[in-house]
LOSEVO-241465 format. One line per field, with one value per residue (C-alpha): y, z, x. Coordinates in nm, 4 decimals, decimal comma. Each point is the difference from the previous one (the first is absolute). Last residue first. Example, Ala and Ser with C-alpha at 12.3 -4.5 7.8 and 13.67 -1.06 7.14 Angstrom:
2
y <- [-0,1060|-0,3440];
z <- [0,7140|0,0660];
x <- [1,3670|-0,1370];
# end
This chain:
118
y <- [1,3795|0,3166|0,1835|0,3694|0,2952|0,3629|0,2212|0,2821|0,3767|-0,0306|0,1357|0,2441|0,0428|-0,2906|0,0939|-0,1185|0,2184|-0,0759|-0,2249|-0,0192|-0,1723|-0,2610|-0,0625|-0,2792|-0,0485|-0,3370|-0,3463|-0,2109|-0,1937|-0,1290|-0,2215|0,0758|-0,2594|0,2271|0,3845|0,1713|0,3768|0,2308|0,3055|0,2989|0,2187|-0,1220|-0,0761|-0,0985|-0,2988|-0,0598|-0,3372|-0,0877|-0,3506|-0,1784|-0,3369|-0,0866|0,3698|0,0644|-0,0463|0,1531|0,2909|0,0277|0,1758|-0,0126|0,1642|0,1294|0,2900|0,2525|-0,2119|-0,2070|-0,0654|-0,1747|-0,0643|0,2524|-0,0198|0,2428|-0,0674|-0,1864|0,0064|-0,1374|-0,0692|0,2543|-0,0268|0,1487|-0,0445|0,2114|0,1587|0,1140|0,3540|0,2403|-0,2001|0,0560|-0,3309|0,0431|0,3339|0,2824|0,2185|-0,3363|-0,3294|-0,2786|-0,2619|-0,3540|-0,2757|-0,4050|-0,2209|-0,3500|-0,3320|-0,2181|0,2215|0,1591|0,3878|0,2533|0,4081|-0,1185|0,2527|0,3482|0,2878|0,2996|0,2250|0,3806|0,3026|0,3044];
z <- [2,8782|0,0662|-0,2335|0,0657|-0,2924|0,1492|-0,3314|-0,0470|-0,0511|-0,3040|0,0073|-0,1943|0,0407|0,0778|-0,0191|-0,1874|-0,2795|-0,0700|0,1575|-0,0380|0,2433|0,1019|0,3529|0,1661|0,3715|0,1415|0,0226|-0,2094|0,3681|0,0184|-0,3267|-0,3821|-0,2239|-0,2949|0,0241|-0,3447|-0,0524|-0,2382|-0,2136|-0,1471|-0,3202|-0,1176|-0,3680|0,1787|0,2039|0,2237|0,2021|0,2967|0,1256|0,3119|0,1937|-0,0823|0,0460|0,3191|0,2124|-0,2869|-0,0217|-0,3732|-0,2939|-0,3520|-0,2903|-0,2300|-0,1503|0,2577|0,2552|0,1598|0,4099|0,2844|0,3660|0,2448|0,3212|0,2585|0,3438|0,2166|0,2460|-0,1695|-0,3723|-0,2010|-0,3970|-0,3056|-0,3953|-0,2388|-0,3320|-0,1129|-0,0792|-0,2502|-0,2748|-0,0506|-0,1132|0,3043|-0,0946|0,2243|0,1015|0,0322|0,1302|0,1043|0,2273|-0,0409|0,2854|0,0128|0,2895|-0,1111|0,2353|0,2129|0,2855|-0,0467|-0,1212|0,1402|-0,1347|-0,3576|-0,2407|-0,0431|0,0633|-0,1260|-0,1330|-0,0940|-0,1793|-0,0150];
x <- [2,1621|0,1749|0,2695|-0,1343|0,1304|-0,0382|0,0181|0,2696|-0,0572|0,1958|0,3370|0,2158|0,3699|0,1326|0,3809|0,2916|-0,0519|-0,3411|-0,2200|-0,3296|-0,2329|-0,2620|-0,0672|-0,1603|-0,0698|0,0866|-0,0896|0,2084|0,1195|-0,3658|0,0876|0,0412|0,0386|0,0749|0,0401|-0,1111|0,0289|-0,1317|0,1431|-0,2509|0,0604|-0,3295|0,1590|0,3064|-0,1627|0,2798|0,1614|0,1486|0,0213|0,1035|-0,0162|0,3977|0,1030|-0,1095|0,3138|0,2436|-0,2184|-0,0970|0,0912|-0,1812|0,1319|-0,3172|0,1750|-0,1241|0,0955|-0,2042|0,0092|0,0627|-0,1184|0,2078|-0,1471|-0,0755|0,0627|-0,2160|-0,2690|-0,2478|0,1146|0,1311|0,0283|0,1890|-0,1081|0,1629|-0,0383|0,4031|-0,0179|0,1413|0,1192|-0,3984|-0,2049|-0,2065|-0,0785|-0,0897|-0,3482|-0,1994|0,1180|-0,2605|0,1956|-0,1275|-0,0358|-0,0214|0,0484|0,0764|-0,1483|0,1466|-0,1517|-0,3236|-0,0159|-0,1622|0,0018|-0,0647|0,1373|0,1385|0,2750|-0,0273|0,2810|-0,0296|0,2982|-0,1729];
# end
C-alpha cells in the first residue's frame, strides 16, 4: 500500500526557513506516475497548493510562494522535502504531502501542524 509521512520541527521562529520531508513507500517518486507534492491549510482556510517535483526533477511552484520556496528529493530514500524561507505567522498551517497523478492528489500524508510563533 501506497504511505506518506510528513516530518520535522513542529515551531518555527519567524525570519527563519521551515523545513519538512515526505517518506514514500509502496510507489516511486521517480514514477511518470505521480508528481510528489506539498499542499497546506492554515486555520480556517482552504487548502493550498504549494508545489511539487516531478518525476524528472522539474520543479513547480505556486506563483505566490515561489520566491521563498524549494522542493527537492532524495531518490535513494524515495522521499521529497520542502524548504519555506522567511517564514512568518501567516506560514502557519497544516502540512500535507501528496502524489498526484492524473490530475488528482491521490494519496496524502496525514499532514503535520506547522506553528510560526516567536
Amino acid at each position: 500500500q501506497v504511505q506518506l509521512q510528513e516530518s520535522g520541527p513542529g515551531l518555527v521562529k519567524p525570519s527563519q526557513t521551515l523545513s519538512l520531508t515526505c517518506a514514500v513507500s509502496g510507489a516511486s517518486i521517480t514514477s511518470s506516475n505521480y508528481a510528489a507534492s506539498w499542499i497546506r491549510q492554515p486555520p480556517g482556510k482552504g487548502l493550498e497548493w504549494v508545489g511539487l517535483i516531478a518525476y524528472d526533477g522539474s520543479t513547480y511552484y505556486s506563483p505566490s510562494l515561489k520566491s521563498r520556496t524549494s522542493i527537492s528529493r532524495d531518490t535513494s530514500k524515495n522521499q521529497f522535502s520542502l524548504q519555506l524561507n522567511s517564514v512568518t505567522p501567516e506560514d502557519t498551517a497544516v502540512y500535507y504531502c501528496a502524489l498526484r497523478s492524473w490530475s488528482t492528489f491521490r494519496y496524502w500524508g496525514q499532514g503535520t501542524q506547522v506553528t510560526v510563533s516567536s
